[in-house]
N, C-alpha and C positions, 0 to 999 in steps of 0.2 A: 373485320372489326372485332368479332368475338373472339379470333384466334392471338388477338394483340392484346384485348384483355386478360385472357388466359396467361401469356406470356407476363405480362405483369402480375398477375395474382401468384404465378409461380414461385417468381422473381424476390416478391415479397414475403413467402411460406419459408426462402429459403433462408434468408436472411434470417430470420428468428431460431435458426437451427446452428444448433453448438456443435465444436471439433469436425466440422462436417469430411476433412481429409483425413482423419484419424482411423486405422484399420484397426478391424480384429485380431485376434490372436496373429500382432505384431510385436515384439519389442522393440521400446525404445530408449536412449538412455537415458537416464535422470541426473538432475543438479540438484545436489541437499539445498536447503534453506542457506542465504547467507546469515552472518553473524551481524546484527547490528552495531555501527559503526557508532557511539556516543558523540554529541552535539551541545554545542551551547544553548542554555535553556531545558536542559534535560533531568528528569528527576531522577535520582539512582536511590533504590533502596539497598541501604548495608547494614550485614550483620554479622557479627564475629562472636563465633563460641568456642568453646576448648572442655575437654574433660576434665578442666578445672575452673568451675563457671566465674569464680571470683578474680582470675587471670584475666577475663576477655570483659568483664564488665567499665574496664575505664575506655574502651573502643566502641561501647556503646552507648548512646548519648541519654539522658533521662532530662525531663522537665518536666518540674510538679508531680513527680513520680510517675510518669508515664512515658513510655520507649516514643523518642523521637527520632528516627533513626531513615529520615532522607532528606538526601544533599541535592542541590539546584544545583548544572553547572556552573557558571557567570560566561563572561560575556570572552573572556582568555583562556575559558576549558577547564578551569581550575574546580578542586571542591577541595573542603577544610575538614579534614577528617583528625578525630582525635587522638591523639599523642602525636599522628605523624606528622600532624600539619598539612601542607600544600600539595596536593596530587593534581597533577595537572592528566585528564582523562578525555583530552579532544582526540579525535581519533582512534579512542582504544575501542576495542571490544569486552562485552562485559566479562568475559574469560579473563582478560587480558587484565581486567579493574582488578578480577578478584584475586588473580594469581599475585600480582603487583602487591596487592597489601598483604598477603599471606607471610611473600618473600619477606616484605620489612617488617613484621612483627616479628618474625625468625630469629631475621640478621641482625637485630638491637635487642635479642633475650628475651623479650617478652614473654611469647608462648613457644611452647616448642610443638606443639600440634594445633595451628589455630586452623580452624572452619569459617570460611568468612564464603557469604551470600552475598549477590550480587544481584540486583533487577531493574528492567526499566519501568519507571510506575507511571509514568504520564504518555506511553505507547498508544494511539490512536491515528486512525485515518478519516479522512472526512470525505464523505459520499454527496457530492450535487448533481441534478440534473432532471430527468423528462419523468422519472419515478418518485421525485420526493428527495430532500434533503436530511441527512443525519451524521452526526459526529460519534464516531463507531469505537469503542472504548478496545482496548486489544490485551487478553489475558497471556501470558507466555512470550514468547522471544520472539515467534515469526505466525504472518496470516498470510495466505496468497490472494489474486484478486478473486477467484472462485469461491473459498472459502469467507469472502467479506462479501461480498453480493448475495450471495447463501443465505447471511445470517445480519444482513445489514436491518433485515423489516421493511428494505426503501430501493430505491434507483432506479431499478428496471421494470420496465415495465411493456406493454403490444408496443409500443410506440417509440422504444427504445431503438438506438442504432449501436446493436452488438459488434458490426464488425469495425468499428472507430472507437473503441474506448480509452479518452483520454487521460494520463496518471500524472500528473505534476510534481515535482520533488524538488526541494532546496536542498540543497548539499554546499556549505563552503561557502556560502554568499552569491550561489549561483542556482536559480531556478529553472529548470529543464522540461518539457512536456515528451513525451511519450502514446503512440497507437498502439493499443491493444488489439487485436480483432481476434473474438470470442469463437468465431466459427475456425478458424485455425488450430490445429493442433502446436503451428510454431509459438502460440503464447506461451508455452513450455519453455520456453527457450530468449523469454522477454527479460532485458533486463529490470524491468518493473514487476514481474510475476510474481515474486517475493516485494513485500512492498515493508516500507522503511514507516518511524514516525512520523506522521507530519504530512504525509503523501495525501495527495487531495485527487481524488478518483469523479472525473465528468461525465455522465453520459448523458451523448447528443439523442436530440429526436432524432426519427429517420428523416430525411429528406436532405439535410443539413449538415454541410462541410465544411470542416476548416481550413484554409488555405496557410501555407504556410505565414502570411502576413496578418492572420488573423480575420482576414475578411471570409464571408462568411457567402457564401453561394451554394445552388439548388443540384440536389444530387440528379444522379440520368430519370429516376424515377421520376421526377417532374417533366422532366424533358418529351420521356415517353409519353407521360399521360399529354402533354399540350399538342405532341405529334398526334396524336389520336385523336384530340378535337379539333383537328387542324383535315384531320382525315372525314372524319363524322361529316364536319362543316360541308366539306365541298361536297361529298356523296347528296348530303340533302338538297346544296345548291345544282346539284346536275339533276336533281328529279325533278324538281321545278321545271 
């Protein structure tokens, strides 16, 4: 009996332990961050300058004297940017935004050296689950999930089930879930590891699985423990 608890208590010690297949002085190889891909409902900050400021000023927008300068996509990818009009930016990447309007201020005179900034301003992931809920604001272009559970203040927590963690992502009109497991080194190699705007990151208590139908059933840990009082039970009933 004490040797089955031991084996559970192990069991459990190990689970809370990260990359646990990941060696020492190994190499392995690495994937850059991807480039986020723009979305409808996405806010873009833009800004166009030139070493002639009074060139680039009709490309950026003023109201009430004060720089208004982000575009919501709509609902057809499109944003209204000034002089050029209609950019249609679903699918682009912010490179790709910013190269795009450089080219057309070019190619119709305007500037001959324009600088034009590109950013995503409303980039956030949202953290639910066994440690506390929070919507986690994202500064720069990319956060992985290590580095958002870091610095969320929330999710994880003893009771967390690190090696399930679920990542949800809409893309296209299509919602998709994704396993992370934290003790793996293949999370490296997850196509969620780089996580997107919008991605809503779950983590389960331990005991509790998701099936692929979403039903919801007890992991072996339970199982083990009820074999054990199933064990307990009869030793006491045999000393009677």
């Amino acid at each position: 009996m004490l040797a089955m608890l031991a084996m559970v208590s192990c069991t459990t010690a190990k689970q809370m332990s990260y990359l646990l297949d990941m060696a020492y002085n190994t190499d392995y190889p690495v994937t850059p961050a991807p480039e986020l891909i723009i979305q409808p409902d996405d806010c873009l900050g833009i800004t166009v300058s030139s070493s002639t400021p009074e060139l680039a000023a009709p490309f950026n927008l003023f109201s009430e004297g004060k720089a208004n300068l982000k575009y919501v996509v709509d609902m057809k990818g499109n944003i209204e940017f000034p002089v050029l009009g209609t950019i249609n930016v679903w699918g682009a990447t912010l490179s790709q935004i910013r190269n795009g309007i450089a080219d057309g201020i070019r190619a119709n005179g305007f500037i001959k050296d324009p600088i034009v900034n590109v950013t995503l301003e409303n980039f956030s992931v949202t953290v639910i689950g066994s440690g506390g809920n929070a919507v986690v604001p994202v500064k720069g272009s990319s956060i992985n999930i290590l580095q958002l559970l870091a610095t969320s203040g929330g999710g994880l927590s003893n009771h967390s089930d690190i090696s399930d963690i679920m990542v949800i992502r809409t893309e296209n009109g299509i919602r998709r879930s994704y396993s992370v497991d934290l003790t793996s080194k293949d999370l490296f190699d997850s196509p969620v590891f780089y996580l997107k705007q919008n991605d809503v990151v779950y983590i389960k208590p331990k005991g509790v699985k998701l099936s692929a139908s979403g039903q919801t059933t007890m992991s072996f840990v339970t199982a083990g423990l009820s074999l054990l009082s199933i064990i307990v039970n009869a030793i006491i009933w045999t000393n009677r």
